[in-house]
N, C-alpha and C positions, 0 to 999 in steps of 0.2 A: 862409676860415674858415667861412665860413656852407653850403660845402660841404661841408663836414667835417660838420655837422651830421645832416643827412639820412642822410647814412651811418652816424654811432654809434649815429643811432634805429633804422635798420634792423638795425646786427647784434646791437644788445641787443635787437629785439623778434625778430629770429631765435633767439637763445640762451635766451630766457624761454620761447619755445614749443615749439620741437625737444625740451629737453634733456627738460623733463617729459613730452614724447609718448612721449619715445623709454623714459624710465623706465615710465613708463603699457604701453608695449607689450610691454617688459621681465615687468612683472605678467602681464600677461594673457597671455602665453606659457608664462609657469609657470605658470599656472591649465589653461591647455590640455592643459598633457604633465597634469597630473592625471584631468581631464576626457578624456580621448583615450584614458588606462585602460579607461574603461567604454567597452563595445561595444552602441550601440545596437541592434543587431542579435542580440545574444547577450542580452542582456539581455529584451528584446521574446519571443523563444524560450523561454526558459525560464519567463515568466509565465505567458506559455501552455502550457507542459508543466504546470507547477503547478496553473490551473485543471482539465486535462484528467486530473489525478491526482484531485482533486479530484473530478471527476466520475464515477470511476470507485467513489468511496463513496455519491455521493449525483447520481443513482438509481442508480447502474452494479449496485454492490454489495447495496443497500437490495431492489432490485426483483429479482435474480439468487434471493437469498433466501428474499424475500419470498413469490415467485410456488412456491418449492419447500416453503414449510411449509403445513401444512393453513388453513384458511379460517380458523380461530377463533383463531390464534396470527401472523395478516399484519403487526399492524401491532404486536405485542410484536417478530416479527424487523423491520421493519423501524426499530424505535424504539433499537436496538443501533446501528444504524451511521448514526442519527443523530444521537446521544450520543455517541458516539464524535467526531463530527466537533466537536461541541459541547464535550467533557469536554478532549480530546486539543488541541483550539488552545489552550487557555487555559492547560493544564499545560505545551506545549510553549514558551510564552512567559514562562513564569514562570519553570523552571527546566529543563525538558527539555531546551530546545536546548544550551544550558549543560552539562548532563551528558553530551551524546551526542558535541557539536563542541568545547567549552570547550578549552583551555590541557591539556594532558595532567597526569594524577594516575598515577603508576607504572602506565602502558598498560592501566589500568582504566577509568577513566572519567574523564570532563571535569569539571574545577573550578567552582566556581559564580563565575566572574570574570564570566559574561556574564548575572549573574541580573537577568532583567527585564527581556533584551535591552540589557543596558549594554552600550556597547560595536558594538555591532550593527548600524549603519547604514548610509549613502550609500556609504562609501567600500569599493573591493571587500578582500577578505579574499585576500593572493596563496596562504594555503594550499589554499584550497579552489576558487577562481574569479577568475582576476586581473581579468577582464571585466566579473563583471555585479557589484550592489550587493551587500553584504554580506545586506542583509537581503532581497532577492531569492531569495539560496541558502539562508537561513535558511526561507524560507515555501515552498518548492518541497522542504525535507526536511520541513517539518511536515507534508504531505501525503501523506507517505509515513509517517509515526508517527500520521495517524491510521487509514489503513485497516490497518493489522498489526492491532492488538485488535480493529476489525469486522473481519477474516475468522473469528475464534476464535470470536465467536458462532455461525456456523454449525455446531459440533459440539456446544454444549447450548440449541441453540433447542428451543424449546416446553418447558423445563423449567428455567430460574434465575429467578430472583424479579429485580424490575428495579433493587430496592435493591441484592443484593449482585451484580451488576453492574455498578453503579456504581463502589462499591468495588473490586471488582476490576481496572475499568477505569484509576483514576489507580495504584493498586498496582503492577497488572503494567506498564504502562509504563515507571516510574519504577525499577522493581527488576528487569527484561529486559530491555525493548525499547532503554532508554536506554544503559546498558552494552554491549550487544552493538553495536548501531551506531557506539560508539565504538569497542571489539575493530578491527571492520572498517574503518572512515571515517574515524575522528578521526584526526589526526595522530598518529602516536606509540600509535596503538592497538596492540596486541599483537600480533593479527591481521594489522593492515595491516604491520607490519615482520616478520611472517613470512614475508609475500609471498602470503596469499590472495585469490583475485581474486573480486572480486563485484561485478562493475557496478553492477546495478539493487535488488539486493536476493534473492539466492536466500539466504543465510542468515539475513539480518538481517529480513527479512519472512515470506518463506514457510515456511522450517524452522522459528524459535522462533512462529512462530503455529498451523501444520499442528499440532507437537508437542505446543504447548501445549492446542490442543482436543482431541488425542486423552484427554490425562492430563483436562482438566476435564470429559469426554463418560464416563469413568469412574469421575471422583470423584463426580460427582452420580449416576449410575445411568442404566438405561433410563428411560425413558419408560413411563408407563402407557399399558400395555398392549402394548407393541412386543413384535412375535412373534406376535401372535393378535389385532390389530387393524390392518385395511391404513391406512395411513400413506402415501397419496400424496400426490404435489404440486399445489395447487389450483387453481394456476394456470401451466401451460406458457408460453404467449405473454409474462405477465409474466417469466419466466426466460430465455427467449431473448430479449427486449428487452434485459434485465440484460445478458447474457452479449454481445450486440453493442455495448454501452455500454462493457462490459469491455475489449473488442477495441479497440475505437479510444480509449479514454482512457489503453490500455497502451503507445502509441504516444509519449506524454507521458510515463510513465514510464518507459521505456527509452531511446528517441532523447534525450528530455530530460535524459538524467543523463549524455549526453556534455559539460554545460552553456555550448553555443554552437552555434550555428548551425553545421554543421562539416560534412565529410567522415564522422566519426566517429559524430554523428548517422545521417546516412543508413544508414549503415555498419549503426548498431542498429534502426534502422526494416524493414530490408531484411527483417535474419535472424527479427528479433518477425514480422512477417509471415508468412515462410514456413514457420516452426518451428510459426506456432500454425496456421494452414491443416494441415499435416503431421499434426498430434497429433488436429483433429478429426478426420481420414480415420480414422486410424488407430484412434481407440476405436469408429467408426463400423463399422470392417470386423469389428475384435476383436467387438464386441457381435454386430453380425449373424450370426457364426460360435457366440458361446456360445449367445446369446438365442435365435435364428433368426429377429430384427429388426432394422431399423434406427431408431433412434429419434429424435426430434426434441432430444430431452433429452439423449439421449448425443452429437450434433454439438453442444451446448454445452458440457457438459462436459469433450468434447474440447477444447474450441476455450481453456477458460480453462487445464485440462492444457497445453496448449503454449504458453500465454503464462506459466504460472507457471516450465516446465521451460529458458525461454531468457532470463530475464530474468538471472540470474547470469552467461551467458555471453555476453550478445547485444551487449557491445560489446567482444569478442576472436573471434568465428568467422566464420569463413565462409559467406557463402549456403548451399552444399550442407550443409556440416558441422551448421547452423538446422534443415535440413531433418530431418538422420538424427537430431540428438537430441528432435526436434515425435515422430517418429512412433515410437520408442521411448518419449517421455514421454505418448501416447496410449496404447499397450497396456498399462504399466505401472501406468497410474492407473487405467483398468477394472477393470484384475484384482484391485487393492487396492479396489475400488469396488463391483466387481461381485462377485468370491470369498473375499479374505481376509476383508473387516468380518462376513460371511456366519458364517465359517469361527468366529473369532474372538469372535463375537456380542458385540461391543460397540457403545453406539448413537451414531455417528455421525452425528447426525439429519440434515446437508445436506453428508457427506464435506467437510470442511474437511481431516482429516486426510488422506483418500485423493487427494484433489488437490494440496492445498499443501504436505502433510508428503512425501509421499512423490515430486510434480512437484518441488520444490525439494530435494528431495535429491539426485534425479536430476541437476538443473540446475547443482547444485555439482559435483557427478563429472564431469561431461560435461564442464564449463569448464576442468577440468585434463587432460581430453583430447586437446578439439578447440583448446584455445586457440591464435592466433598471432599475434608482433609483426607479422606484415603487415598486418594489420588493424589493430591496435593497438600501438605503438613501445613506450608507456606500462605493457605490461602483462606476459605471460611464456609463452613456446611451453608447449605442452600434453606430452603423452605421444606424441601421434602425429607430434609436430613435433619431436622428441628431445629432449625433460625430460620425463623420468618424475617426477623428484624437486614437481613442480606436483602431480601424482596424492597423493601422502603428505601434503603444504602441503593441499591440499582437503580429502582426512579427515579430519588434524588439524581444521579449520574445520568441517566438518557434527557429525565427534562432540561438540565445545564448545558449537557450537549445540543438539543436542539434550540434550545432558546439564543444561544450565543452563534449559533449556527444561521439560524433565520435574521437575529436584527446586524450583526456582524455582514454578512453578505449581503443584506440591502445596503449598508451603507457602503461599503464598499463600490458595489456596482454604482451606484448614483455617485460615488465622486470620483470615479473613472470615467464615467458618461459624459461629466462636465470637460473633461480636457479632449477625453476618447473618443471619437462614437462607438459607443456597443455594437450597436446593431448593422448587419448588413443590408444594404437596401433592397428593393424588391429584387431591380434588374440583377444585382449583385449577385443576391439567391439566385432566378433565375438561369444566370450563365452556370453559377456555380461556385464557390468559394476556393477550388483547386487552380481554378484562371483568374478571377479574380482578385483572389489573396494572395497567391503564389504563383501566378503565370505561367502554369504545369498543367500535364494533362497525362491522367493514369494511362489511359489505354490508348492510345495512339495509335491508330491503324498503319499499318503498313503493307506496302503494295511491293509485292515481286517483278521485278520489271528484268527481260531478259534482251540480248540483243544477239544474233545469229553471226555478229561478224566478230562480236569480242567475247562470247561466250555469258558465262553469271556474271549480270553489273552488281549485282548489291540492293540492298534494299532503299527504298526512297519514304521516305516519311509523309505522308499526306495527312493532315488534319486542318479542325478550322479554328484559330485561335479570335475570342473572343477579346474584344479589350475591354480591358479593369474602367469601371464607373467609380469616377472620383469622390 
């Protein structure tokens, strides 16, 4: 008997501690297959695609601009796509992302189920990213809705007042940018069950923003004095800075929107690359043949020409295929850059249109061209890989885009006008939009003044500030 003993204690203190371990371990293996979802490594990728989107507004964007408007209007453009970044994360978190990704509404737009980011969190979303956190992919599209409305500033810099700007800014978002990204992205968007292909954003960023600055560069007017007063850029080195910022933070926006560390990244790193190397040669040679230069300004130009013209197609083509449409989307953007805005005399002040309207049209076309499942399983052979029927799916998709693009921003602008004024007034323009607007002044001279009894005084500010015309 007293044998017995030792032994029921052992296998009841065996069955008290196995059977809960074994329940314990139970837990924690379902917690794992959940956890196991996310991809550390996909995840880690795309934050950083996200920052480098991100970058590509602030300086990328800011200083591309910035350095192309005259001297007295530097920091009214670069105050657009800083507001932007400022106006656009706030709206995109309140109710943006919800309109453009939400729950589908008759393949128009997203339902407000996710207002406020309800909804939004840790756990991945399989429609859109089985891998990384749901709000991962949510902050890596924000970045993409805020530079669309800063590229528009560049077709009426040095001439909209900063108030209705503003207004414009949560407007057009909310009544454009959010809709059509649904069209294309959202589950259940119209677009996307059409079957148009737009990786990175050739409709949904570059065509309704190109379109829409061309319509707001003629709803407000020239410029005073444009045509009989040279209007250069005042600063080159700040633009080529921009324009390199541009380059490498598009690498983030392209490779990034394969949303994982993948094959299919590199796949879009590859062609972004060689398409926009392409597109500089290419306005570089165009230029030096109209011009009989070569310019420092037109190798940047180029060079965002063929990052805007591959981004729709850069994760369905081919290296080579990168290539032919970079240097077709080089000559194409000059000549709208260089002869039609001429031809047509409208003012364009820093070609947003001629670049992004008319690269990202191109970049649409092309992608129903050159597209192939060899590259991409997920997506649908082009024209030249035997579906024409992609080529029609694409038109369809650019003429949508610009049609909601053009009557969408008039109306817009005209019922902003009514509360706003748009427009800056002559004297306004004249002083300058940097004093005027913002009662700042980029360059400020300053004068060294020394004194022999007290040694270095320090420096003294000297300038002439203009005052703001009400």
């Amino acid at each position: 008997m007293t044998k017995v003993y030792p032994r029921l204690v052992m296998i009841l203190t065996t069955i008290f501690t196995v059977i809960p371990a074994l329940a314990w371990a139970d837990d924690e293996a379902a917690e794992a297959v959940v956890e196991n979802t996310i991809s550390a490594g996909d995840t880690s990728f795309v934050l950083i695609a996200a920052a480098l989107v991100m970058l590509m507004t602030l300086p990328g964007l800011a200083l591309f601009y910035g350095g192309l408007s005259r001297k007295k209007n530097v920091l009214s453009t670069i105050m657009y796509s800083f507001f932007a970044m400022i106006i656009i994360s706030i709206q995109w978190a309140l109710y943006g992302y919800s309109l453009s990704f939400g729950p589908d509404v008759h393949h128009i737009i997203g339902s407000l189920d996710w207002l406020g980011l309800k909804n939004v969190g840790l756990d991945p979303n399989p429609d859109y990213s089985a891998t990384i956190p749901h709000n991962a992919f949510m902050v890596f599209q924000m970045m993409f809705a805020v530079i669309t409305p800063a590229l528009i500033s560049g077709a009426f810099a040095e001439r909209m007042r900063f108030p209705a700007f503003l207004a414009f800014l949560v407007l057009w978002a909310t009544f454009i940018y959010d809709p059509v990204a649904h069209w294309v992205w959202g589950v259940n968007g119209w677009l996307r069950n059409l079957g148009a292909l737009d990786f990175a954003g050739g409709t949904v960023v570059h065509i309704i923003s190109g379109v829409s600055g061309l319509v707001a560069c003629i709803v407000l007017g020239r410029r005073k004095g444009h045509g009989s007063v040279p209007m250069l850029p005042h600063s080159l080195p700040f633009t080529v800075m921009g324009a390199a910022l541009l380059w490498f933070g598009w690498f983030g926006f392209n490779a990034g929107s394969a949303l994982g560390a993948n094959g299919l990244a590199a796949s879009a790193f590859v062609a972004t690359h060689l398409a926009t190397a392409a597109a500089a040669l290419s306005w570089v040679v165009t230029e030096w043949i109209h011009h009989g230069k070569p310019t420092t300004l037109g190798a940047a130009s180029g060079a965002v020409a063929g990052l805007v013209a591959i981004t729709p197609a850069c994760g369905f083509v081919e290296p080579m295929s990168a290539i032919i449409i970079g240097l077709i989307a080089g000559a194409a953007c000059y000549l709208a850059v260089g002869v039609l805005k001429a031809k047509l005399r409208y003012d364009d002040s820093l070609d947003a249109f001629g670049v992004h309207g008319v690269g990202g049209t191109w970049g649409a076309l092309a992608t129903g061209l050159f597209a192939t499942t060899a590259v991409n399983p997920a997506g649908s052979d082009g024209l030249f890989y035997g579906n024409p029927e992609q080529v029609v799916i694409q038109l369809i998709a650019i003429a949508s885009s610009w049609a909601v693009a053009i009557v969408g921003t008039y109306i817009i602008l005209k019922v902003v006008n009514v509360f706003i004024k748009l427009r800056a007034t002559d004297e306004e323009q004249e002083s300058g939009l940097d004093i005027t607007q913002h009662g700042e002044d980029a360059y400020t001279d300053f004068v060294l003044s020394a004194s022999m009894s007290s040694g270095f005084s320090g420096l003294k500010e000297s300038s002439t500030v203009v005052k703001p015309v009400m």
